[in-house]
PAVEX-282137 format. One record per atom (N, C-alpha, C): y, x, z; residue in one letter. Coordinates in steps of 0.2 Angstrom, whole numbers, padded with zeros to 4 digits, always signed. Layout:
REM PAVEX-282137
YXZA;...
END
This chain:
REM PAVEX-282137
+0236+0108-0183X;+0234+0114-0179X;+0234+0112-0172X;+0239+0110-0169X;+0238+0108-0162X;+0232+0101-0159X;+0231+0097-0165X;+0226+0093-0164X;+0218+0098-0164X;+0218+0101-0169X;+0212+0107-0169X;+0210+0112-0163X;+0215+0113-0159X;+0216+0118-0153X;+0215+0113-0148X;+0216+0106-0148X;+0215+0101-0141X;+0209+0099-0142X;+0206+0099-0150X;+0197+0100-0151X;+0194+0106-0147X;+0195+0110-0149X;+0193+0116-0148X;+0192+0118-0138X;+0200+0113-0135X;+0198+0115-0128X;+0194+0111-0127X;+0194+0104-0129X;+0187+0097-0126X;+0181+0101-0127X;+0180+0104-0132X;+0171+0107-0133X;+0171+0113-0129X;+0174+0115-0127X;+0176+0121-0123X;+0173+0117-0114X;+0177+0113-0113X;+0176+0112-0107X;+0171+0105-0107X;+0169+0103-0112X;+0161+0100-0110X;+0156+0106-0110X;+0156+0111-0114X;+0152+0115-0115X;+0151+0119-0106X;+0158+0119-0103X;+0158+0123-0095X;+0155+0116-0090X;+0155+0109-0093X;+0153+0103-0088X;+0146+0104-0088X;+0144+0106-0096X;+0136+0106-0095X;+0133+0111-0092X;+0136+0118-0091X;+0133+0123-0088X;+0131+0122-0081X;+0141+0117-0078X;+0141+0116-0069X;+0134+0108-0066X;+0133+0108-0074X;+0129+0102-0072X;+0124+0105-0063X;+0122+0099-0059X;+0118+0103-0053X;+0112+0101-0055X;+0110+0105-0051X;+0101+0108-0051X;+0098+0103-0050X;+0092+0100-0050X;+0089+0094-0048X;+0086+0095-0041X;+0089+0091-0034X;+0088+0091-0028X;+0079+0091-0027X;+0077+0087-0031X;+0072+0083-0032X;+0064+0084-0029X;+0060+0087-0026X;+0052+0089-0025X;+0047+0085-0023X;+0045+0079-0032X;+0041+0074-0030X;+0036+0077-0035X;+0029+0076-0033X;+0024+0074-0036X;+0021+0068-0041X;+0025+0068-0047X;+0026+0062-0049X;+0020+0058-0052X;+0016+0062-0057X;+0010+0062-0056X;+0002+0068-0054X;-0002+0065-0054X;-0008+0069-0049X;-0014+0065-0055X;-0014+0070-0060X;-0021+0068-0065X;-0027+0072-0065X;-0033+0068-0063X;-0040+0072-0062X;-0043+0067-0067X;-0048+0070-0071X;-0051+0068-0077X;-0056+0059-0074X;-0054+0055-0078X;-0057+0050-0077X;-0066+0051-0075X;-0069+0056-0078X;-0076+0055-0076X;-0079+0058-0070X;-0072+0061-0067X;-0074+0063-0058X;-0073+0058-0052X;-0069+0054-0056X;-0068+0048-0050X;-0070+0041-0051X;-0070+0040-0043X;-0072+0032-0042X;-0069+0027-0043X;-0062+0029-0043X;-0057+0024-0044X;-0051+0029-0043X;-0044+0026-0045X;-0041+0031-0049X;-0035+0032-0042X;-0031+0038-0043X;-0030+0043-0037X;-0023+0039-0035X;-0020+0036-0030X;-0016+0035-0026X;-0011+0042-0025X;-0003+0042-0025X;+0002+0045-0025X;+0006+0043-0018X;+0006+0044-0013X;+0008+0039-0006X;+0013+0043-0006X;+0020+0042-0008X;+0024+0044-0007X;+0029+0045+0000X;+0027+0038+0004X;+0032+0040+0010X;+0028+0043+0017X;+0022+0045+0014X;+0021+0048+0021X;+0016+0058+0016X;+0019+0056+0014X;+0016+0064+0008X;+0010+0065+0007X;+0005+0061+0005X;+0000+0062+0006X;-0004+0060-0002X;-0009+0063-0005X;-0012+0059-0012X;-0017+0059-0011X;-0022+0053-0012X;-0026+0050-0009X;-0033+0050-0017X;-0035+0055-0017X;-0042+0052-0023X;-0050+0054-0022X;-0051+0048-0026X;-0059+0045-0024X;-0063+0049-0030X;-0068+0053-0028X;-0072+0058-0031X;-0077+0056-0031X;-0081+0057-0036X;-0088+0058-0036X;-0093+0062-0031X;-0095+0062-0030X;-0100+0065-0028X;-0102+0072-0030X;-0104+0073-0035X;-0104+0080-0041X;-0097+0084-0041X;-0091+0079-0041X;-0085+0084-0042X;-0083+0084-0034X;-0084+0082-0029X;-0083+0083-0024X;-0085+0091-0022X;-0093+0091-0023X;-0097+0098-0022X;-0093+0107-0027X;-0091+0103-0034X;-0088+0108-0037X;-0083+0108-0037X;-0079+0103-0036X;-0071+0105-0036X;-0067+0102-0044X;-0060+0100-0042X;-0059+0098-0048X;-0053+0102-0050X;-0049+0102-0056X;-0042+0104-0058X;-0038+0102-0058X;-0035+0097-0056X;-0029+0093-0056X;-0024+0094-0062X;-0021+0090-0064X;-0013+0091-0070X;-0010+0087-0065X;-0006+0091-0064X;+0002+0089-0059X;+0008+0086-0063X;+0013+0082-0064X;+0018+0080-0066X;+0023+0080-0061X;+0030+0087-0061X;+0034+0087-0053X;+0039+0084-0058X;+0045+0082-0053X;+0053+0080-0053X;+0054+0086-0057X;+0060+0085-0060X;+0062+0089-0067X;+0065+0095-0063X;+0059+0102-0067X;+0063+0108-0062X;+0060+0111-0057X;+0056+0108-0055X;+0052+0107-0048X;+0047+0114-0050X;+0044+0116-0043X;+0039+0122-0046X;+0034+0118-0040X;+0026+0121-0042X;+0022+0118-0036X;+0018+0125-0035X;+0014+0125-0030X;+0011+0129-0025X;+0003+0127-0023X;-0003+0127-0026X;-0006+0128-0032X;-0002+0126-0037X;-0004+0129-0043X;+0000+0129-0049X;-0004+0123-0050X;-0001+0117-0057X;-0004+0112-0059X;-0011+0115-0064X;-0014+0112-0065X;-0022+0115-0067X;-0026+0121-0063X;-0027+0122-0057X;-0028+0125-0053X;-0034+0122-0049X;-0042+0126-0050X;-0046+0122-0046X;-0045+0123-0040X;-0046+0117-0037X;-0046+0116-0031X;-0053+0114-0026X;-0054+0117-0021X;-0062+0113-0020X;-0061+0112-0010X;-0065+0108-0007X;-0062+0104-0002X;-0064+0107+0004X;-0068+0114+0004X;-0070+0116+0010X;-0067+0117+0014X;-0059+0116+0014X;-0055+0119+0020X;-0047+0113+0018X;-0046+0111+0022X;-0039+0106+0020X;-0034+0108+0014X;-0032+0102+0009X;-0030+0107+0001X;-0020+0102+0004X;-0017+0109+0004X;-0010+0104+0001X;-0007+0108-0005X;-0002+0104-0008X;+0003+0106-0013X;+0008+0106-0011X;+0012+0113-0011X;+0020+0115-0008X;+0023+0113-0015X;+0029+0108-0015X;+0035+0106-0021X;+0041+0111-0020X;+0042+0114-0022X;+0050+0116-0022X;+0054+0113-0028X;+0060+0110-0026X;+0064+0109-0030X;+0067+0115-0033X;+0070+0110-0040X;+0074+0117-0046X;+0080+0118-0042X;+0083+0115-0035X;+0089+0118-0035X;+0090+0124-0028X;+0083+0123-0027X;+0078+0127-0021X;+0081+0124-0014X;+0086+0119-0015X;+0087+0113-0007X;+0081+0111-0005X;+0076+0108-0008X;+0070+0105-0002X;+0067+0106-0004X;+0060+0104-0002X;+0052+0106+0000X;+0050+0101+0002X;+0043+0100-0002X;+0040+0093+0000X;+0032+0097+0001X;+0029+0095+0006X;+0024+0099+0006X;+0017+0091+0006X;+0013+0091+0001X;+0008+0082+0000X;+0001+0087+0003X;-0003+0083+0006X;-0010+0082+0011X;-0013+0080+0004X;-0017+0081+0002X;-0023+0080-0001X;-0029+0078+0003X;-0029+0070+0002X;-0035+0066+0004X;-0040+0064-0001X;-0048+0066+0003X;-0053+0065-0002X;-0056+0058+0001X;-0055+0049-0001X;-0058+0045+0002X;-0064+0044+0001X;-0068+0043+0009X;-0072+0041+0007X;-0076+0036+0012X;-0077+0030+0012X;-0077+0024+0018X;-0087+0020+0019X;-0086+0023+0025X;-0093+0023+0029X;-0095+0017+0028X;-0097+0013+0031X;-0100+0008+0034X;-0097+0000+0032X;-0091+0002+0032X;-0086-0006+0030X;-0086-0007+0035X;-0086-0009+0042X;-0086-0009+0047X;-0076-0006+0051X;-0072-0010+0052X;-0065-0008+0053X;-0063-0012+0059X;-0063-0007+0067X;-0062-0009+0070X;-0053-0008+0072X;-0048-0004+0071X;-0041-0006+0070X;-0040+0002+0078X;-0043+0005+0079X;-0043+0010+0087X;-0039+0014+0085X;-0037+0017+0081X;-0034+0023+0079X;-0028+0021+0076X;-0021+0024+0077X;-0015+0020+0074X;-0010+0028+0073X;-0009+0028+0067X;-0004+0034+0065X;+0007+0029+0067X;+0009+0034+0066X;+0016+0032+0061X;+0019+0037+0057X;+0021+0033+0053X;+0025+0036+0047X;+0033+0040+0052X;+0032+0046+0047X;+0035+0051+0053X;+0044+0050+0051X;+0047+0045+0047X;+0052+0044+0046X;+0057+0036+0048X;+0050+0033+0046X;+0055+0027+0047X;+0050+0023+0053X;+0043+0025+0058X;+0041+0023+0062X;+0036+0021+0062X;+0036+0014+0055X;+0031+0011+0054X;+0025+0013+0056X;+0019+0006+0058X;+0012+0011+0059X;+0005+0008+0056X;+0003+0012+0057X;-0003+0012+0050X;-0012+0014+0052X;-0016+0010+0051X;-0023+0014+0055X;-0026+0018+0052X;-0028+0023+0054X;-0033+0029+0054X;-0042+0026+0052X;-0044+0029+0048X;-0053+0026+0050X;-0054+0033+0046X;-0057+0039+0052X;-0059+0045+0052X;-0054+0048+0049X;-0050+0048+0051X;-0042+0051+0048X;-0040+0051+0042X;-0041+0046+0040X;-0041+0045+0033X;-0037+0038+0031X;-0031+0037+0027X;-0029+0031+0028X;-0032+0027+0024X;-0036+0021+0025X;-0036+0015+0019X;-0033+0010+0020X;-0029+0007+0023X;-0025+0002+0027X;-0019+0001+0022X;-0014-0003+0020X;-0007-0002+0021X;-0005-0009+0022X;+0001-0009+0022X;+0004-0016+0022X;+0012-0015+0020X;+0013-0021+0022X;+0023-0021+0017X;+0028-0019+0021X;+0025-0014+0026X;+0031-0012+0031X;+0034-0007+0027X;+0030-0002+0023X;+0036+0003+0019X;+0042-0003+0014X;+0040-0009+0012X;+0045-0014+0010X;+0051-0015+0014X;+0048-0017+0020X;+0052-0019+0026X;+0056-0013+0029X;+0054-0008+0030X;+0058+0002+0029X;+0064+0002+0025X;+0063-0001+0019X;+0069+0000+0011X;+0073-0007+0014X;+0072-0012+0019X;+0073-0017+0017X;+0080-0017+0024X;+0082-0011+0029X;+0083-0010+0032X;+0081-0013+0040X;+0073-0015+0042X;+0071-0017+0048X;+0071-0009+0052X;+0074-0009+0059X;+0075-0005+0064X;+0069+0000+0062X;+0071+0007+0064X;+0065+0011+0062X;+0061+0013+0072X;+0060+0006+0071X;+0054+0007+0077X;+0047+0005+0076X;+0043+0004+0078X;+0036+0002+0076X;+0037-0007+0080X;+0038-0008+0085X;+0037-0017+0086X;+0042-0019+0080X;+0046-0016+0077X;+0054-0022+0072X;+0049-0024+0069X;+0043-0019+0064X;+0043-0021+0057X;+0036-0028+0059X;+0034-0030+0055X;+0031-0036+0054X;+0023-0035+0056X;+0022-0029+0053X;+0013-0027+0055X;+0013-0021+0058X;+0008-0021+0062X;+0009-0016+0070X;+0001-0017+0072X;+0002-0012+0078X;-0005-0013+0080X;-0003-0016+0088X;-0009-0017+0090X;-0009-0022+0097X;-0012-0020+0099X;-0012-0021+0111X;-0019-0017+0112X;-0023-0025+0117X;-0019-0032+0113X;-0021-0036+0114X;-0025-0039+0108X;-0031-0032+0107X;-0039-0036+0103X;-0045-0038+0107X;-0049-0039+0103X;-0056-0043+0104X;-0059-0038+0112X;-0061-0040+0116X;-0061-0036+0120X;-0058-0031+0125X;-0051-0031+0124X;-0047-0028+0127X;-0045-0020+0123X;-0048-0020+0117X;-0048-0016+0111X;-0041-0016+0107X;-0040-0013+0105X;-0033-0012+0097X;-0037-0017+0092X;-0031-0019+0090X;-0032-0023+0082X;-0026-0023+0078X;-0026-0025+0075X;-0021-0026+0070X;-0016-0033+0069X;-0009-0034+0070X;-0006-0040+0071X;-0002-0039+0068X;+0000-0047+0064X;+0005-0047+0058X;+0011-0052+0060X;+0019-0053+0060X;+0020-0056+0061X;+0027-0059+0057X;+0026-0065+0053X;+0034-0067+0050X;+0039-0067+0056X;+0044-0061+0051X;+0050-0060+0056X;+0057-0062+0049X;+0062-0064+0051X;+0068-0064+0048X;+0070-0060+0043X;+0074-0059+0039X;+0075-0056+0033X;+0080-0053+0034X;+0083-0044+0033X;+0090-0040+0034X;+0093-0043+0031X;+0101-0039+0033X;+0103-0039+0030X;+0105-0041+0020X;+0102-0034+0020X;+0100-0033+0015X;+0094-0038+0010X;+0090-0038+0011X;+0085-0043+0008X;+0089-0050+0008X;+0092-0053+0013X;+0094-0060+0013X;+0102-0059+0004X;+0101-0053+0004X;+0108-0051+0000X;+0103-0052-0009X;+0096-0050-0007X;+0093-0051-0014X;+0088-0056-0014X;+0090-0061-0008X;+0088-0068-0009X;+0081-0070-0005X;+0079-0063+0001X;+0074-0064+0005X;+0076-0065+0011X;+0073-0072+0013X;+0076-0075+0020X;+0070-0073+0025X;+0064-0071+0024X;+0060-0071+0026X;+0055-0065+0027X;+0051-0063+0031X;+0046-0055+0026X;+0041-0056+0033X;+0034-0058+0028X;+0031-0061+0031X;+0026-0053+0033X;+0022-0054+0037X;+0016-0049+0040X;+0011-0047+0036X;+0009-0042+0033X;+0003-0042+0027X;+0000-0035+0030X;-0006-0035+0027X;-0011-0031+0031X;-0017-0030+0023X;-0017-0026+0021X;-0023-0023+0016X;-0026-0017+0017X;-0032-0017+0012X;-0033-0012+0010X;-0032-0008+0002X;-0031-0004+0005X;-0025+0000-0002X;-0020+0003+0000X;-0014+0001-0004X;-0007+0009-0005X;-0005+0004-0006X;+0002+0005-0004X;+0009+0002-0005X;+0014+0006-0010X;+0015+0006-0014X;+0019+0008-0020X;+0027+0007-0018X;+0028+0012-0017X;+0037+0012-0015X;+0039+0010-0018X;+0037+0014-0025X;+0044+0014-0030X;+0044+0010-0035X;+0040+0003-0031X;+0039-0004-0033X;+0043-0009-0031X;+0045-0006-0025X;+0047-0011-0020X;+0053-0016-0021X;+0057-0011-0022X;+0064-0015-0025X;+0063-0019-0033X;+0062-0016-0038X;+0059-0018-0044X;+0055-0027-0042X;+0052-0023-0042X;+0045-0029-0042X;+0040-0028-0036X;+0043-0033-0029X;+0038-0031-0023X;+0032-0034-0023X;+0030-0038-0027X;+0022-0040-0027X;+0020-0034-0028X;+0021-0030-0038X;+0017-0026-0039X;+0016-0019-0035X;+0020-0018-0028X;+0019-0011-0025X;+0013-0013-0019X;+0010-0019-0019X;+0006-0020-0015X;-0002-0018-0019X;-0004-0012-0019X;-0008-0010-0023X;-0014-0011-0020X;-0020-0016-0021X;-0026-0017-0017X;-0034-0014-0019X;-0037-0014-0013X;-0044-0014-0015X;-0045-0004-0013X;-0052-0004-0012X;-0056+0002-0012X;-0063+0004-0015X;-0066+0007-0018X;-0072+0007-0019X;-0077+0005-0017X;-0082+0000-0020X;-0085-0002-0015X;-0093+0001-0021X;-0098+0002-0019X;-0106+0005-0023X;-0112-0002-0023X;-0109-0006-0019X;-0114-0011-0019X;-0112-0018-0021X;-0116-0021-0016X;-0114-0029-0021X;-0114-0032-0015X;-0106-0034-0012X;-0105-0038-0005X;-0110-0045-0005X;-0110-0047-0002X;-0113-0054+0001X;-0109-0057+0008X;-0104-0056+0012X;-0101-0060+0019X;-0096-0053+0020X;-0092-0056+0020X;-0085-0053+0025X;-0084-0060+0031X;-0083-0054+0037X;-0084-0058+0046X;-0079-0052+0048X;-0079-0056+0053X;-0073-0054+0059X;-0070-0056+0065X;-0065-0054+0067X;-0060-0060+0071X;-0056-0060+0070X;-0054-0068+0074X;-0045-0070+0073X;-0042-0073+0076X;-0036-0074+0076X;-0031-0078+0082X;-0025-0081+0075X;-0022-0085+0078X;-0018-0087+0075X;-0012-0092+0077X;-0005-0091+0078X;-0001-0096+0081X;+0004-0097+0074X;+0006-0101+0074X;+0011-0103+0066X;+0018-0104+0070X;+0024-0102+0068X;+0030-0103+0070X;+0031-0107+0069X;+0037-0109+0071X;+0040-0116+0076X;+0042-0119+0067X;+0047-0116+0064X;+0049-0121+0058X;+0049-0119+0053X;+0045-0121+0049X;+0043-0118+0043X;+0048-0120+0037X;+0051-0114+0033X;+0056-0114+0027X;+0053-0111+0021X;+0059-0114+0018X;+0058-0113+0011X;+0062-0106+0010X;+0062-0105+0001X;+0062-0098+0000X;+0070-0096+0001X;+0073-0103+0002X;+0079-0103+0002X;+0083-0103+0009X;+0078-0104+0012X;+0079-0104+0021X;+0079-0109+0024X;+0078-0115+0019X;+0079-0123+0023X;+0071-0124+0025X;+0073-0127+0030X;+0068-0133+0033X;+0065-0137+0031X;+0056-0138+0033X;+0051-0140+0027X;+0049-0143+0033X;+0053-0150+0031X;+0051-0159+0036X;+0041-0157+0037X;+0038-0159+0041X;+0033-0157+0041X;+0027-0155+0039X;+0030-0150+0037X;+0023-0144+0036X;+0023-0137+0041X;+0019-0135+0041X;+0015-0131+0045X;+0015-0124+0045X;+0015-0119+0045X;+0013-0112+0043X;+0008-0111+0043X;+0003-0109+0039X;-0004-0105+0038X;-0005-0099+0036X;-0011-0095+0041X;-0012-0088+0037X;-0017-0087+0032X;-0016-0082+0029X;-0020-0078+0023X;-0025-0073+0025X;-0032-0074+0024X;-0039-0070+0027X;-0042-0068+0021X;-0042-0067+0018X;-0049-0065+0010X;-0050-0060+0008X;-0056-0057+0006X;-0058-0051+0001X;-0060-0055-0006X;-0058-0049-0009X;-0062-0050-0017X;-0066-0045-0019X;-0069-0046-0024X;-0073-0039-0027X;-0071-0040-0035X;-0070-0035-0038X;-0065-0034-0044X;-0070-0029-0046X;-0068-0028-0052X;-0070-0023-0058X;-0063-0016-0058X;-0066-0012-0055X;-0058-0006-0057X;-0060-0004-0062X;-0057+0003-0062X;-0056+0007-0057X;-0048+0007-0055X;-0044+0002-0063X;-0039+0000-0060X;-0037-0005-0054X;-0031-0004-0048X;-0029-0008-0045X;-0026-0016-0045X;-0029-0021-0042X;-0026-0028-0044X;-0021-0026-0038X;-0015-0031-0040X;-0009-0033-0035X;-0007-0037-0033X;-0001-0040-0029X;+0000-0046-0027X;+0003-0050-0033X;+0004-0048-0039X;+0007-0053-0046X;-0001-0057-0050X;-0007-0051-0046X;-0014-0053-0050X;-0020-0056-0045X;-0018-0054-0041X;-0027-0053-0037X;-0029-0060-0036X;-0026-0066-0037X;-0029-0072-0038X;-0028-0075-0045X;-0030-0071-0050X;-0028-0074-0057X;-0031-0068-0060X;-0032-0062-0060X;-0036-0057-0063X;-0042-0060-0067X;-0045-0057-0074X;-0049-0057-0077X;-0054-0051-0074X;-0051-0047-0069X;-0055-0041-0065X;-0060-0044-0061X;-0058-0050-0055X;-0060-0051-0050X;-0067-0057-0052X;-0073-0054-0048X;-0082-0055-0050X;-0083-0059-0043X;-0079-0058-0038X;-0081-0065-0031X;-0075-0065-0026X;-0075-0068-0024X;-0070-0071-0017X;-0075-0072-0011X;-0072-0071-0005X;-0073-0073+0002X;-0068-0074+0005X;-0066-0080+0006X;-0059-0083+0010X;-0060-0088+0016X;-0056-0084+0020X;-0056-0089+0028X;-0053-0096+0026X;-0056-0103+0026X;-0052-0107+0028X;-0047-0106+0034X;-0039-0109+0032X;-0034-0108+0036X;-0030-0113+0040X;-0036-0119+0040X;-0034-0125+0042X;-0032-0126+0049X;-0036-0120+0052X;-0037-0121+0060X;-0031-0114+0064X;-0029-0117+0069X;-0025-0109+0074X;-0028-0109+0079X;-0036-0105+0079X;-0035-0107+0087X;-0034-0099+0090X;-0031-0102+0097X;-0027-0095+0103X;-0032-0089+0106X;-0037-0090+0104X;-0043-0083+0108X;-0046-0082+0103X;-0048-0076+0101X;-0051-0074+0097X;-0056-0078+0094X;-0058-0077+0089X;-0063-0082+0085X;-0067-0078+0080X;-0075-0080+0079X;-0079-0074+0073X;-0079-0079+0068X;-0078-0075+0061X;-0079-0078+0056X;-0083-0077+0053X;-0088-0079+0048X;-0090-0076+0044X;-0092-0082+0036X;-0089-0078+0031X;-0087-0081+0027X;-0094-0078+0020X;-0096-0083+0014X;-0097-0079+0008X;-0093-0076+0003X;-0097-0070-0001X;-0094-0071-0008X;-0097-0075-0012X;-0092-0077-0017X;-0093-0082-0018X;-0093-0081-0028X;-0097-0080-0031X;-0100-0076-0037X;-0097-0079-0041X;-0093-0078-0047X;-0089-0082-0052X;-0093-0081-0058X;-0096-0088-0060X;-0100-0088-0066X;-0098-0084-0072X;-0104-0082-0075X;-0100-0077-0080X;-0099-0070-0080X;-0095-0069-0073X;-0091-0062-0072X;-0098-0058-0070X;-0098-0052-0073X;-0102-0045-0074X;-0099-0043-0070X;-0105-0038-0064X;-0100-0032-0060X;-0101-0027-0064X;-0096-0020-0065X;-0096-0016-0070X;-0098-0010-0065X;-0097-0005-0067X;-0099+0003-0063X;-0093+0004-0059X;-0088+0004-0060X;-0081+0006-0053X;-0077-0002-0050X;-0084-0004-0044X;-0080-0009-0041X;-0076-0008-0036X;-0073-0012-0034X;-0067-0012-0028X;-0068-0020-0024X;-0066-0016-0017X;-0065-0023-0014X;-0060-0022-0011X;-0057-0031-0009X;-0049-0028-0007X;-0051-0034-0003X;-0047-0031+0006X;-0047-0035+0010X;-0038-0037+0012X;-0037-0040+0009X;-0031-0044+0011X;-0027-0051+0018X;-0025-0050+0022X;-0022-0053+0029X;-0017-0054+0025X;-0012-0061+0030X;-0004-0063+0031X;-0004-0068+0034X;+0001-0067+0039X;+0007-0071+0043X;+0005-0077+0042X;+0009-0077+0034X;+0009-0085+0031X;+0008-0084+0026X;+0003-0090+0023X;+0000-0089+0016X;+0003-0089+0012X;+0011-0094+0011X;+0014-0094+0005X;+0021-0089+0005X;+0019-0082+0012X;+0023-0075+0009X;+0024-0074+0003X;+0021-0073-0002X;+0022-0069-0007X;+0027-0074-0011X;+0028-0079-0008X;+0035-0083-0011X;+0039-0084-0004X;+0040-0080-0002X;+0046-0079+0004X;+0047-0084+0008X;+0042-0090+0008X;+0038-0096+0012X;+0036-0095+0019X;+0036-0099+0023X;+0032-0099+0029X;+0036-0099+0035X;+0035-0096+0042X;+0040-0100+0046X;+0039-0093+0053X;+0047-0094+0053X;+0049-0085+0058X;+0045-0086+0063X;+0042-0079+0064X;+0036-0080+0073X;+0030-0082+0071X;+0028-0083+0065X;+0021-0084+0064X;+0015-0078+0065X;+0010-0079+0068X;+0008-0072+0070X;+0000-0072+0068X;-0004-0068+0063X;-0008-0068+0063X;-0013-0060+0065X;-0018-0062+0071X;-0020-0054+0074X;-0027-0056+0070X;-0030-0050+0069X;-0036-0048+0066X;-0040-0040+0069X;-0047-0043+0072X;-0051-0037+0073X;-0056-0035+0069X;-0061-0029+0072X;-0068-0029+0067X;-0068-0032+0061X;-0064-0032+0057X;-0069-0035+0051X;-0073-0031+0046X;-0078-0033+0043X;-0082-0033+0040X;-0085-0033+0035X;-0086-0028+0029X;-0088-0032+0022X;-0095-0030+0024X;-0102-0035+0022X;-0109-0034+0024X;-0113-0037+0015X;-0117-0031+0014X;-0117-0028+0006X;-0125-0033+0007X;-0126-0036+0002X;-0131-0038+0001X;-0139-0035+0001X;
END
């Protein structure tokens, strides 16, 4: 009987632990579904600066679409999920959390990229952690690994993080400048000695970053024609000593950067685990990076057509910069600096 009644309080008092369980803090937009046949390529979620980024058709542009929402468990939103939406005046979504503590209120962005012509003049920041990021018609299609370097504990100023803007460009203009700086805290604790400078087109994936930080490097834009030359300018200085992944010192070798586009088959995105090994990718244009020299320099490079590969109907181009080319394996050498202006994709 006494063992029956100390049953009786344990279900008793899980029964009062589940009730006090707490509310979910939580108001994310987790996912943002518009039917495959209205878009160009598929919608981008930019979680650190609240904004969702999707490439529309033309037709559904003019009519408007409905969206299916996916919030944090609990979560209410403001249009309701399937709610048409249409762009003639700025569209946001208000989240509230199930425990009614926050609010998250996302910008709805409709991309759409003029000319391929990207001179680097306009420069935002991310209103939390500094970093900064360019504008082309107020519309971001730029990112780089500074929300990695954010998570990674780099000061929340805009010079700490690695990719920044300058107002030492091509004629006394803004550009964009990347530079290998030192690894936190932190990062040297999960085996990164180094966090090199990167600079793309596309989104960077937070909730990639720690998991697996190639795959939050999400590249590429729509592109409707069939490139032929990516050009621009460049500078380039390579830091003093160049290490391994490990920290040690690499008897002489050299730093190099990274300059290339590719053209791919979307409408899904390549990343930094695929975008040179893709069965997606239809051509390359890549700066030889044999040379550093200290004043600005034009490049102009081909694509370069991969026997075989078909372009399909939802292409992508991703223009891709870094530091040091063998970043993406925590390679290369502190102070290495790579600036970039105007560049260019010119469509055949």
């Amino acid at each position: 009987m006494k063992n029956f009644l100390y049953l009786i309080i344990a279900c008793l008092s899980a029964i009062s632990c589940i009730r006090e369980a707490p509310l979910n803090p939580e108001a994310d937009i987790e996912e943002f579904t518009i039917d495959a046949q209205f878009l160009s390529s598929s919608t981008i979620i930019d979680q650190a600066n609240s904004k969702i980024l999707i490439y529309l058709k033309p037709d559904a542009y003019q009519s408007g679409v409905s969206p299916t929402l996916k919030l944090s468990k609990g979560a209410t939103v403001s249009p309701a999920s399937g709610t048409l939406i249409n762009f003639s005046q700025p569209v946001f979504y208000t989240v509230q959390s199930e425990s009614g503590e926050n609010q998250k209120t996302y910008e709805i962005e409709v991309v759409e990229i003029g000319n391929w012509t990207f001179n680097f003049e306009t420069w935002t920041a991310n209103s939390t952690d500094k970093y900064e990021y360019p504008l082309d018609n107020n519309v971001q299609l730029w990112s780089s690994g500074n929300p990695g370097a954010a998570l990674a504990g780099v000061a929340q100023q805009a010079d700490a993080y690695p990719t920044k803007s300058t107002i030492n460009g091509l004629n006394g203009t803004k550009a964009a400048e990347m530079r290998t700086i030192p690894g936190t805290t932190l990062s040297e604790f999960l085996g990164i000695k180094l966090i090199p400078g990167s600079f793309f087109l596309g989104d960077f994936n937070s909730n990639q970053a720690l998991i697996n930080p190639l795959a939050a490097t999400e590249f590429g834009q729509p592109y409707f024609e069939l490139p032929d030359k990516f050009t621009g300018y460049y500078k380039y200085a390579p830091g003093t000593t160049f290490q391994d992944q490990n920290g040690n010192a690499v008897s002489g070798q050299t730093d190099r950067f990274s300059l290339y586009a590719v053209l791919y088959n979307g409408p899904t995105r390549l990343n930094g685990t695929n975008i040179n090994t893709s069965d997606q990718v239809v051509a390359r244009a890549e700066l030889p990076n044999n040379t550093s020299p200290t004043a600005f320099t034009r490049f102009e490079v081909p694509f370069n057509y991969i026997p075989g590969k078909t372009p399909g109907n939802n292409l992508m181009v991703a223009i891709v910069a870094s530091s040091s080319y063998q970043g993406d394996q925590y390679r290369g050498a502190i102070g290495s600096k790579l600036t970039v202006d105007s560049l260019r994709i010119i469509a055949k």
